[in-house]
C-alpha positions in Angstrom: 68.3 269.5 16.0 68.6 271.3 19.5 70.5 269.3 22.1 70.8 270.4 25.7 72.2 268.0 28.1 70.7 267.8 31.1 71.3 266.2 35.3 69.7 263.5 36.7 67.4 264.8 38.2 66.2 267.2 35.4 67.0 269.8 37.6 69.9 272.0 35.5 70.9 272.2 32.0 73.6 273.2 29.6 73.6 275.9 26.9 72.0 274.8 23.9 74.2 273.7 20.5 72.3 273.2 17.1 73.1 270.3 15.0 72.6 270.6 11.2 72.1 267.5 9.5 72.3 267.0 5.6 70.9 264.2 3.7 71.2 263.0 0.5 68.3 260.3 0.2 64.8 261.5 0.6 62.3 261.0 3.4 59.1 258.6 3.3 56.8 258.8 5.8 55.1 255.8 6.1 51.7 255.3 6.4 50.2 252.6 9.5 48.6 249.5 8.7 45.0 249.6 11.0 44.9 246.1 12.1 41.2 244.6 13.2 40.1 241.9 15.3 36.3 241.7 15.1 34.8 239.1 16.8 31.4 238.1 16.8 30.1 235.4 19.3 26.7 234.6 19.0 26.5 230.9 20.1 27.7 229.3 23.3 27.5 226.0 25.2 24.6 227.2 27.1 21.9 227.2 24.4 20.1 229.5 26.5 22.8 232.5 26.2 22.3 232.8 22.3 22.5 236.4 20.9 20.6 237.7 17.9 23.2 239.9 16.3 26.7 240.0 17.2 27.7 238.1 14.1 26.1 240.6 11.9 27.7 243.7 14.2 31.6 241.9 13.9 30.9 241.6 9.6 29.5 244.7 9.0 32.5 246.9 11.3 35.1 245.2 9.5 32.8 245.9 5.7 32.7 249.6 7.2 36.0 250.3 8.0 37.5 248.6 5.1 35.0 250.8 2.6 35.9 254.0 4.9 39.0 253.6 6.2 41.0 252.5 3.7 42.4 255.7 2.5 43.8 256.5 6.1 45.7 253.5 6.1 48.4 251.3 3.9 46.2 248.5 4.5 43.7 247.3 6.9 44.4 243.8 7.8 41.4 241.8 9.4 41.0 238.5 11.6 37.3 237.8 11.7 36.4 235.3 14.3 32.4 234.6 14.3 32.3 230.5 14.5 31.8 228.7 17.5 35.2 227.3 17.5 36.9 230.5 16.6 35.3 232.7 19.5 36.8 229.8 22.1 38.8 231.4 24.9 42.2 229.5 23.7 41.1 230.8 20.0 40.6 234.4 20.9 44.1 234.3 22.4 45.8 232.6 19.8 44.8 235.3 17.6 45.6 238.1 19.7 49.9 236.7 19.4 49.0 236.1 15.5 48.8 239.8 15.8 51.2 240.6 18.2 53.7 239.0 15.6 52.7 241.1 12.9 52.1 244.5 14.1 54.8 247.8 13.9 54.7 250.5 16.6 53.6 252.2 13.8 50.0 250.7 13.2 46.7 250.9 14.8 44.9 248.0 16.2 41.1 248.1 16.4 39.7 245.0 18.5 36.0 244.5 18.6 33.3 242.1 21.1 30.1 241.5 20.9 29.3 239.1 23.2 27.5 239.0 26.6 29.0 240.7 29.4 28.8 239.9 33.3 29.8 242.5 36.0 30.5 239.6 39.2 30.7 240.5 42.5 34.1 239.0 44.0 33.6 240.4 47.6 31.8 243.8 48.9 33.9 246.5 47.3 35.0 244.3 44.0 33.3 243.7 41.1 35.5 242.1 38.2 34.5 242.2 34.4 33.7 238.9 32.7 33.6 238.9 28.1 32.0 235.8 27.5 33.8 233.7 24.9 32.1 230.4 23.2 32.7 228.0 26.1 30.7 229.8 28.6 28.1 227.0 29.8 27.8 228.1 33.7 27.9 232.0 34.5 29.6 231.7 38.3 32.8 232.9 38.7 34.6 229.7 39.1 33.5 228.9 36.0 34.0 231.8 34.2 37.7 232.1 35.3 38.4 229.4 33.2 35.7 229.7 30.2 35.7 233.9 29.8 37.8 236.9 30.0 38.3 238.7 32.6 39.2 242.4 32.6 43.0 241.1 33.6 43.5 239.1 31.1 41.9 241.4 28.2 44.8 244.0 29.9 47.1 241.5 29.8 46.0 240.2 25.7 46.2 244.1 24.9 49.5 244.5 26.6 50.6 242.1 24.3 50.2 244.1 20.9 52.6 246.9 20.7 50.8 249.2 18.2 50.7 253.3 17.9 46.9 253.4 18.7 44.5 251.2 20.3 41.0 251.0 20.1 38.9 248.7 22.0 35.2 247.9 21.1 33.2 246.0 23.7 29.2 246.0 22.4 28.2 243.7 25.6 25.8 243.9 28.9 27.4 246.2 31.3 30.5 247.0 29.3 30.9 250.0 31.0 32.2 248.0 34.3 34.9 246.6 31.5 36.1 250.0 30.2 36.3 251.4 33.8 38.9 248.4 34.6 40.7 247.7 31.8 44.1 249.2 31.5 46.2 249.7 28.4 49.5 249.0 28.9 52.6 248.2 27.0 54.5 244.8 27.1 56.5 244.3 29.9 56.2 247.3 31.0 53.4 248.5 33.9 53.8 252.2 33.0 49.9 253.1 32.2 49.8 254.2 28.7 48.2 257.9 30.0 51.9 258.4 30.4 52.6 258.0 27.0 49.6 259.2 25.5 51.5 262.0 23.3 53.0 259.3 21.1 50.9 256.0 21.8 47.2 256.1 22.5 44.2 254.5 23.9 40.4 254.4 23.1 37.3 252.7 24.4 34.1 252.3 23.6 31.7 250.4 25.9 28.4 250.0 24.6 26.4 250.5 28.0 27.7 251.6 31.6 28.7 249.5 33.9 25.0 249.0 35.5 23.3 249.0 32.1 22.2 245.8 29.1 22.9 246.7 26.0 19.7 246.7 23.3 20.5 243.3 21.2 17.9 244.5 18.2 18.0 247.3 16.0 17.4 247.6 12.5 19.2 243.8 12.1 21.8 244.7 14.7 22.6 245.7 17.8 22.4 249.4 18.5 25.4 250.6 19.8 27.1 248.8 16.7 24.5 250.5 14.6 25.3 253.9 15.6 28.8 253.2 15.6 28.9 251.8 11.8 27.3 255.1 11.4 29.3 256.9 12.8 31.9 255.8 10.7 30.1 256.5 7.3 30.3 259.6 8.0 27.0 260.6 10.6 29.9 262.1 12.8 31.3 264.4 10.8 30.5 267.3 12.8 32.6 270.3 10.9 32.3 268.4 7.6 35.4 268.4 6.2 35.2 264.5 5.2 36.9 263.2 7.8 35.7 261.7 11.1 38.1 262.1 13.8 38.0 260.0 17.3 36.1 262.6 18.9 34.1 263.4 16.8 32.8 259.6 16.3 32.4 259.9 20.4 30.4 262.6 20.8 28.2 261.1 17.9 27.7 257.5 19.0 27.3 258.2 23.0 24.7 260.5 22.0 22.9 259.1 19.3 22.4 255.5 21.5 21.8 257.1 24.2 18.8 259.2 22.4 17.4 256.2 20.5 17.2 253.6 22.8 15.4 256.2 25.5 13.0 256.7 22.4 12.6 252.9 22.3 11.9 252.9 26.4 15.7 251.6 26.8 18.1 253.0 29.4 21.3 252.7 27.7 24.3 255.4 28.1 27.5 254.6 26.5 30.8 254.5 28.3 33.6 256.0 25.7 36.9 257.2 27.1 39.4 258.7 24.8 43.0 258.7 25.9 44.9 260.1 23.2 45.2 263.0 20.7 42.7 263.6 18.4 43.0 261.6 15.5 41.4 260.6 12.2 39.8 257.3 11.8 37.8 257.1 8.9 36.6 259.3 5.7 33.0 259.4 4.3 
């Protein structure tokens, strides 16, 4: 080890001494544990708001990460919430602590939506971000103040899980205006986790921008999802060593969306922000 010691201020510094440590036991590096929320919420109390597929996208993430992922990982520990009662707001919550408990600064946590999304205008320059959880009946912001999830308190329910990487899936209507407001953060703590992105990172990926729908109907899902999923077999791959890395499943899903649902006569760009070092996330 090198020690220096160093003012206040950072401003002047010592010589530097070495320090030599011997040890008799040997080192383990231990692998994370990737821990997944999926959540698929297809019915609500407005009949009217039902979504095809989002059920189907929530099973078949978690069935492709545990099939491609595994290897990265200890072991990939899942909480999959697709009934009507487990997509409630105070269920989605309750199993964001469940995980809160669990996790080691060590793991990663993957949570994923699909779900409607509502941009709301709160005044002339505000719009706020609204998930839509299974007691949505009335879409006006009174109401959905007390039956969604706002953009503050998804901050707030991912400020809650201290984990080494994040990963936040939203696969909703204007998800973009989500992933432009929602802030990763760690637990009482309002240092913005760009500040620590050398050890503890962020990623998000927002199925539409913040203006956009997203395409509920492709090949028995929805089509970001699709893409994604794909990605994660292995369609990402881009230097083909076998391993897909977080950029590299970026650069694949933003642009393979974005070029199938033009085909399809769909405007649909993905939002995808990467705060963190590159890192691997699945194998094929």
């Amino acid at each position: 080890f090198k020690i220096v010691a160093t003012n206040r201020a950072n401003g002047m510094e010592s010589d530097s001494q070495f320090l030599t440590i011997h040890a008799k036991t040997s080192y383990h590096h231990a692998k994370p544990k990737l821990f997944v929320l999926s959540v698929g919420i297809k019915e609500f109390r407005k009949p009217s708001l039902s979504l095809l597929y989002p059920v189907e996208d929530a099973k078949h993430l978690v069935a492709t990460l545990q099939k491609h992922s595994r290897g990265l990982f200890e072991k990939i520990e899942v909480t999959l919430l697709t009934t009507k009662e487990q997509t409630s707001k105070k269920s989605i919550e309750e199993a964001f602590r469940k995980i809160a408990k669990q996790i080691r600064p060590l793991d990663f946590f993957l949570v994923n939506f699909s779900s409607h999304g509502e941009n709301i205008s709160i005044n002339k320059s505000t719009n706020r971000y609204y998930l839509f959880t299974s007691d949505v009946r009335f879409t006006d912001k009174a109401n959905l103040d007390k039956t969604a999830l706002s953009e503050d308190e998804l901050t707030n329910l991912l400020a809650m899980v201290d984990a080494k990487q994040k990963i936040l899936v939203l696969d909703t209507c204007y998800a973009g205006a989500g992933a432009e407001n929602i802030r990763f953060k760690s637990a009482g703590d309002e240092t913005n986790m760009k500040l620590l992105q050398r050890a503890i990172g962020s990623s998000l990926f927002a199925s539409s921008s913040s203006k956009e729908k997203s395409m509920d109907g492709y090949k028995g899902h929805g089509i970001f999802t699709y893409f994604l999923t794909k990605g994660l077999e292995g369609k990402s791959d881009q230097n083909g060593d076998g391993v897909v890395n977080i950029n590299e499943l970026k650069s694949y899903t933003e642009n393979a969306v974005y070029d199938k649902a033009h085909e399809k006569g769909f405007e649909q760009s993905p939002y995808i922000r990467i705060n963190s070092r590159n890192f691997p996330i699945s194998q094929k």
